[in-house]
N, C-alpha and C positions, 0 to 999 in steps of 0.2 A: 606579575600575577594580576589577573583582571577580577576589579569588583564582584563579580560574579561568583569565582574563583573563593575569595578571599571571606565574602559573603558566607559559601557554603563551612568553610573551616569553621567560620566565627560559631556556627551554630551551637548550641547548647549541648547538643543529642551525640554529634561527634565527640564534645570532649567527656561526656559524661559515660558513652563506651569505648571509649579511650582510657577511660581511668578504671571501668571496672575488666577490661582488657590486661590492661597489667595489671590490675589485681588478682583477677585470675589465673594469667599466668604463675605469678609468685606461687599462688596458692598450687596447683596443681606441678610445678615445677621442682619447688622447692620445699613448701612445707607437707606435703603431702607424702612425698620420699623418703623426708629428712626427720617428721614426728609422727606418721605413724605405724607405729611394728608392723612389720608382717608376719603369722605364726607361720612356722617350719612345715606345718604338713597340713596343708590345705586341698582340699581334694576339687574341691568348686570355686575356678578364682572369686568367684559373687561372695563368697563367705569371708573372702577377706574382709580385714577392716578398712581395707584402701580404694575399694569398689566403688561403694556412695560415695564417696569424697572427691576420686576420680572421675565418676561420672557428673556429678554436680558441678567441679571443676569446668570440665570440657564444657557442658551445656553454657556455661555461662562466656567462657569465648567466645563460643559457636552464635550465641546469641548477640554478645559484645558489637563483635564482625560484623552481622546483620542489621544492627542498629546503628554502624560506621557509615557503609554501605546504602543505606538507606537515607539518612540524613544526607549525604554526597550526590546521591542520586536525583533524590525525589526535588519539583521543583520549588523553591521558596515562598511562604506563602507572602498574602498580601500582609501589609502591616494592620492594616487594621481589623482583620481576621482574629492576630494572635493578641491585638487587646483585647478581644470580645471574646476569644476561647479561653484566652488562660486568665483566670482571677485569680491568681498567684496565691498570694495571701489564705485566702476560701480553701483551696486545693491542697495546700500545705497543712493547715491547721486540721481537716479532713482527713489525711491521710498518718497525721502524728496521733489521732484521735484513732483510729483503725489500731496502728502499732499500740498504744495505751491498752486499748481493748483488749486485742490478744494477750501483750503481756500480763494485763492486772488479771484479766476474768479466766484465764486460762485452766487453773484450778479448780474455781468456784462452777463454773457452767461446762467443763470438759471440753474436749478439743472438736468435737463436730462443729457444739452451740456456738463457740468461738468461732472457729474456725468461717461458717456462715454468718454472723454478724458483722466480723473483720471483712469479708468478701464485698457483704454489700454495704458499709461502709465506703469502702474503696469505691464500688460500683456508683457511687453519687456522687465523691470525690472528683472522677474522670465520670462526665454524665455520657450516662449508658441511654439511648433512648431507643431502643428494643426489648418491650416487654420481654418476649422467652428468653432472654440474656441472664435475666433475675433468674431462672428455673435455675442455670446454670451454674449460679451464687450459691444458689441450696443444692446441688446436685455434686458438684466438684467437690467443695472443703468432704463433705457425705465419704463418697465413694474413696477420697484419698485416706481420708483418715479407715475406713475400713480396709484399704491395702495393707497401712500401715498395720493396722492390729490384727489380722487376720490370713495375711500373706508373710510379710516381714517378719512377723511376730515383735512387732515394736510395742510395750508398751504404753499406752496414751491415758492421761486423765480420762476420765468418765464424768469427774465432776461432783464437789462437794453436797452440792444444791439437791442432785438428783437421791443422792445414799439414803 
């Protein structure tokens, strides 16, 4: 195996959709089959309860692969590039502060306000430096969360704060 080679494996991105690869699979493989019912007379497979979970499943292979793929592909960067892009530390503590967010406020400020603060959180996290990107941060969490309540018919907080 040449340096090169051996290099590309090492990579971070490989093993990290490598592992959510076979995570996926399990998930969509096996627990997906094996815990959740299916009702007997279903007229629209989407009403099953195994749709989203299957769908969500797949995407995340689908994606797994692509980020396999990609990492194997694309060329290595310089080293002193990935000192200067990744502040490890910064990036981690940013992105555990996102996850906190969402979790704690979720209730209190309801799933949009959340939903766009977690967003751009992340978004400074991984620096985003294109203004309309931000629109995006408030426009995405926005419009998902009214699929979800108004399509789906999911449920979402609204938010203690607002009542």
């Amino acid at each position: 195996m040449t340096d090169a080679l051996r290099s590309r494996w090492a990579n971070p991105d490989v093993w990290l959709g490598a592992f959510w690869l076979l995570a996926a699979l399990v998930f969509v493989l096996y627990l997906v089959p094996n815990h959740i019912d299916e009702a007997p007379m279903v007229e629209n497979p989407m009403q099953s309860p195994r749709w989203l979970p299957s769908l969500a499943g797949w995407l995340i292979v689908a994606l797994s692969v692509a980020l396999i793929v990609d990492a194997l592909t694309r060329p290595a960067p310089a080293a002193s590039a990935t000192v200067g892009e990744r502040s490890g530390a910064r990036r981690i503590l940013l992105m555990l502060i996102a996850l906190g967010t969402y979790w704690l406020l979720l209730e209190p400020l309801g799933a949009i306000a959340t939903g766009i603060l977690a967003t751009l959180i992340l978004f400074v996290a991984h620096p985003v430096r294109t203004p309309w990107l931000y629109g995006l941060a408030i426009a995405l969490p926005w419009l998902v969360c009214l699929l979800f309540i108004h399509v789906l018919n999911v449920p979402l907080p609204s938010g203690t704060l607002w009542d």
